[in-house]
N, C-alpha and C positions, 0 to 999 in steps of 0.2 A: 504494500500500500504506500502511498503516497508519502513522506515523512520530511518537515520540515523543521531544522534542530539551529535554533539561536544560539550565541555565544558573544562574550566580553562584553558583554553591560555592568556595572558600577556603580560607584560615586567618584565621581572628578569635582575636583576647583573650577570655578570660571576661566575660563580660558583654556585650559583644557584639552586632551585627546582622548580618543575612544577609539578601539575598532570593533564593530562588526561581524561576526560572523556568520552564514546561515551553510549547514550540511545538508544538501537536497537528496532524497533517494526514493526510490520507485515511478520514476518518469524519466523521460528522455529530455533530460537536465540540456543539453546540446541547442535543442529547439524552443526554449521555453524562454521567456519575454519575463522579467524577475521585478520585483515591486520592493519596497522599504517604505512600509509605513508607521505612523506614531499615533499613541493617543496617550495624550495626557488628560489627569484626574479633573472630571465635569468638562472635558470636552469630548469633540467626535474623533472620530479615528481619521487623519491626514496623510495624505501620499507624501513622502518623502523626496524618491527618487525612484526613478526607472532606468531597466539597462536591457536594450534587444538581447536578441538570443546570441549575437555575434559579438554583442559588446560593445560596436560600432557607434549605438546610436543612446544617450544617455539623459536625462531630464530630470529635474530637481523642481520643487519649489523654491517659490522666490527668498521663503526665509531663509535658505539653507545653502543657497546661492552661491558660491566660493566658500565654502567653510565644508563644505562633505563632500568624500567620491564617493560615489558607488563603483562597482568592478566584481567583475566575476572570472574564474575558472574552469574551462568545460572538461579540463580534463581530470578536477578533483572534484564537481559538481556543488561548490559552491560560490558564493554570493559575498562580497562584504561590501561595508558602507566604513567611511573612513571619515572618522568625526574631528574638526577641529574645532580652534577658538570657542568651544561649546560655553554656550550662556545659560542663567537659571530658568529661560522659556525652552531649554530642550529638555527638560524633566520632563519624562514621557517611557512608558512601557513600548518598545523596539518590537514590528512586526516582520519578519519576511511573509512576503506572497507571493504565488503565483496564479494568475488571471488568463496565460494562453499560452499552451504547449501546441507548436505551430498556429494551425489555424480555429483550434477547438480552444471554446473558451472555459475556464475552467476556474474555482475559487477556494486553492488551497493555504491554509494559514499555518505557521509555525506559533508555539505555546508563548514567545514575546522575552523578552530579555528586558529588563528596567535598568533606564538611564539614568541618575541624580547627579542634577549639577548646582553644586551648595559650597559655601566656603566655612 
């Protein structure tokens, strides 16, 4: 089955690094179009960033704009998002997902990794 495994969430200081992890397994990781999303407490759940299947083509929100990669490996089948200069509005429980393994759309979510950023 489908299995999507977070890793390195924290607590950092303002300004700050993180990375991301996500271990994908039971899909054809190679073809599959990868998400980073966040939701912090009393708010909704926000797309982070996107990365094609090839890696080629990549999208962020505007808050996160120069301060996070995302990137992936197809040959270890995972995902990370690469956090910088992190500030106290990135406090948020950390999603991987995946929404399309090629052209089938599809809504699987990893259990979330929590970010705190507090000094």
């Amino acid at each position: 089955q489908v299995q999507l495994v977070e890793s390195g969430g924290g607590l950092v200081q303002p300004g700050g690094s993180l990375r991301l992890s996500c271990a994908a397994s039971g899909f054809t990781f190679s073809i599959a179009a990868m998400n980073w999303y966040r939701q912090a407490p009393g708010k909704e759940r926000e797309l982070v960033a996107s990365i094609s299947s090839t890696g080629g083509t990549t999208n962020y929100a505007d808050s996160v704009k120069g301060r996070f990669t995302i990137s992936r490996d197809n040959a270890k089948n995972t995902v990370s998002l690469q956090m910088n200069s992190l500030r106290p509005d990135d406090t948020a429980v950390y999603y991987c997902n995946v929404a399309r393994i090629g052209i089938i759309r599809v809504a699987y979510w990893g259990q979330g990794t929590q970010v705190t950023v507090s000094s």
